[in-house]
C-alpha positions in Angstrom: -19.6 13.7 3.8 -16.5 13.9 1.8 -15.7 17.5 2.3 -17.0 18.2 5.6 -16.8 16.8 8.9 -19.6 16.8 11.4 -18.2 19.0 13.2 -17.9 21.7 10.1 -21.1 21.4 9.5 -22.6 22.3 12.1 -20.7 25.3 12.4 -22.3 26.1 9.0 -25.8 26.6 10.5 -27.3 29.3 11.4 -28.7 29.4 15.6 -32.1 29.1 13.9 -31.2 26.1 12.0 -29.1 24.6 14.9 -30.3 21.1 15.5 -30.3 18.9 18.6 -27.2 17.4 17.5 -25.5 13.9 18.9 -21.9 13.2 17.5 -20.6 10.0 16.3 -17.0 9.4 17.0 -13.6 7.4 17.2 -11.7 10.0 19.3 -10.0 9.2 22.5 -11.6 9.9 26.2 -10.2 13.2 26.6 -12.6 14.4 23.2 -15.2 12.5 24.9 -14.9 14.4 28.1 -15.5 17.8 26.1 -18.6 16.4 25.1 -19.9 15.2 28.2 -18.9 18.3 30.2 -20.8 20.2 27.9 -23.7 18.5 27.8 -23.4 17.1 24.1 -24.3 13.8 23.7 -22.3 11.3 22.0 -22.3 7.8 20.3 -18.9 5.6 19.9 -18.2 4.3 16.9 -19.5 1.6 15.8 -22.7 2.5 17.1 -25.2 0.3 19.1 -28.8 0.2 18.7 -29.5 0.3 22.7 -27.1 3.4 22.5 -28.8 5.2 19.6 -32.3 4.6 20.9 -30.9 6.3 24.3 -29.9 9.4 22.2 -33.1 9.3 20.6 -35.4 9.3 23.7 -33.0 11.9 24.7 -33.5 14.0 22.5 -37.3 13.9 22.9 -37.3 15.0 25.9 -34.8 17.3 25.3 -37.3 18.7 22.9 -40.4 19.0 25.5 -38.8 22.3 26.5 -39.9 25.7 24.7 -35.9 26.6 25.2 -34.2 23.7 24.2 -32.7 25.1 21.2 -31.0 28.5 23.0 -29.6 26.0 25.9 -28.8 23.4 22.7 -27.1 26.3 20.7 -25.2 27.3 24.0 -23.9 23.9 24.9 -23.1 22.7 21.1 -20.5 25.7 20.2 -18.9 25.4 23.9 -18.4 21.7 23.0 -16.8 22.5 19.9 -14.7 24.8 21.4 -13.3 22.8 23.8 -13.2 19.8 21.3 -11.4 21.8 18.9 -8.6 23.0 21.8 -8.1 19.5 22.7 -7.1 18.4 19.1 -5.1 21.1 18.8 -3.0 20.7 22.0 -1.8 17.2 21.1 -1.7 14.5 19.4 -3.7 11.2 19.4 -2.7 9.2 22.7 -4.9 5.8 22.2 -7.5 4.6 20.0 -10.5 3.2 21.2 -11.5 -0.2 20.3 -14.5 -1.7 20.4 -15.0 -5.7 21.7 -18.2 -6.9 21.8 -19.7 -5.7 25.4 -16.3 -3.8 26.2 -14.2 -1.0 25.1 -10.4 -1.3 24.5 -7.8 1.3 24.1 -5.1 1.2 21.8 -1.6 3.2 22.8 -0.4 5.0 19.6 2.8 3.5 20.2 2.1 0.4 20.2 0.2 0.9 16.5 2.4 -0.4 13.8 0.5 0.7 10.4 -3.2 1.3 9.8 -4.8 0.4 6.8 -8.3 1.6 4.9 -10.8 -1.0 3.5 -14.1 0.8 2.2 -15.4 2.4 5.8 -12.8 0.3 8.1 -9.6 0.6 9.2 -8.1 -2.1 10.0 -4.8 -1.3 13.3 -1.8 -3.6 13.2 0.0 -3.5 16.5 3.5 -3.9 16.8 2.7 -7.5 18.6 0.8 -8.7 15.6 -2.7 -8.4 16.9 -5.5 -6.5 14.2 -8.3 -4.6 15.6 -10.9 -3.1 12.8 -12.8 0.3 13.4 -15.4 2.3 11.6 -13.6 5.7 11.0 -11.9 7.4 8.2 -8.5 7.6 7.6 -7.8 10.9 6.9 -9.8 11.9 9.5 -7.5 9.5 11.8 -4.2 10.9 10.2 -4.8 14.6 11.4 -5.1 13.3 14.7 -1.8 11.2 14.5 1.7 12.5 15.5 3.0 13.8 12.3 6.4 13.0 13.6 5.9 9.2 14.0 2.8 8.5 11.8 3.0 9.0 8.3 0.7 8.3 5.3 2.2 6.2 2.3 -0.7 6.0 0.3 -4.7 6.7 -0.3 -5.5 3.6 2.2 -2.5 3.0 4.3 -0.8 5.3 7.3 2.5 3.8 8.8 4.2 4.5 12.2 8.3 4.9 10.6 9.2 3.9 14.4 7.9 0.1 13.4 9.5 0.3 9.1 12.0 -2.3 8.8 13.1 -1.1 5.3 12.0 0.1 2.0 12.2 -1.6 -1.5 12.2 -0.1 -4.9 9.7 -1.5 -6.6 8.9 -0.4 -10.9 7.6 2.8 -11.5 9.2 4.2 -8.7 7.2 3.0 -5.6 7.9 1.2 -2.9 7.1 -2.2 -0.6 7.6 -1.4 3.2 8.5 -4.1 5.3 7.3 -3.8 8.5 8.5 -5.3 11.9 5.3 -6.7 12.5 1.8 -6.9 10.3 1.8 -6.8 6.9 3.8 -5.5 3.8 2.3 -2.1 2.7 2.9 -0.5 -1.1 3.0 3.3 -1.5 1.4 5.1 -3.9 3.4 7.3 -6.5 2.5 10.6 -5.0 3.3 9.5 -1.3 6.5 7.6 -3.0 8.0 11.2 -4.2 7.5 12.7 -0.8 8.8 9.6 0.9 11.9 9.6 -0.9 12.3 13.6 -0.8 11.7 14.0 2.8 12.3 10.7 4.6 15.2 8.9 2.4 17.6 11.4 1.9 19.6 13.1 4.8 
């Protein structure tokens, strides 16, 4: 879905249209929580077979009821509600991680850059560890403090807490050095913005 998130599209549908509807995502506990409160079920990223059959004979039963829809409908738009409120409250705290049979979670401030590759991003912490996740970047970025996190290109997000310095490279990019992980290339758009708003006092 390149325009729309899950989320958007289901507020697209009419209450007659309104699926039983399980969301996949990447988001911290506290995004979990809305959806568990309200009864929405939810699978985390990247996704289990035992999980999603779960969901499945969830749903099932879920669908046994003549009313399951109007209780669906109910539940689904008080989960986005309270969803929506949390992302707009603050920031991103920790990412969540999984490793093999457990789940870590990653403190912002200890992420150094993030960086896309296809449908992964890969997190460089500032004490040179990599995790890898199934999530989208931009999707990621909107959730990041805008004060620490900042894109440099179409597959790269940096925290400017963990930049060590920037070199002019030709065309007018540039090669950031970071403390730890690896060296990271803007692109020319992101380069004009970076030197407008970040390299001049």
């Amino acid at each position: 879905m390149p325009k729309l998130a899950g989320i958007d599209v289901v507020k697209t549908l009419t209450r007659a249209e309104t699926p039983l509807v399980a969301f996949i995502t990447a988001f911290d506990e506290h995004a979990i929580q809305a959806f568990e409160l309200n009864a929405v079920d939810y699978l985390l990223k990247p996704v289990e077979r035992a999980r999603l059959t779960e969901t499945i004979n969830r749903a099932a039963e879920r669908l046994e009821h003549s009313d399951w829809r109007e209780s669906s409908v109910t539940r689904l738009n008080s989960a986005i509600e309270t969803f929506e409120a949390i992302g707009k409250e603050r920031p991103l705290m920790r990412i969540p991680v999984k490793e093999k049979d457990s789940i870590r979670l990653i403190p912002c401030e200890s992420v150094a850059s993030v960086t896309a590759d296809g449908e992964l991003l890969h997190i460089y912490t500032i004490d040179n560890k990599r995790y890898t996740i199934n999530f989208r970047l931009k999707d990621l970025e909107t959730r990041l403090d805008p004060r620490t996190f900042v894109r440099v290109s179409r597959s790269a997000i940096v925290n400017l807490d963990q930049v060590s310095h920037f070199s002019t490279l030709p065309g007018g990019t540039y090669s950031i050095a970071m403390v730890s992980g690896p060296e990271i290339t803007t692109s020319r758009l992101r380069s004009r913005e970076i030197r407008n708003h970040l390299l001049k006092l």
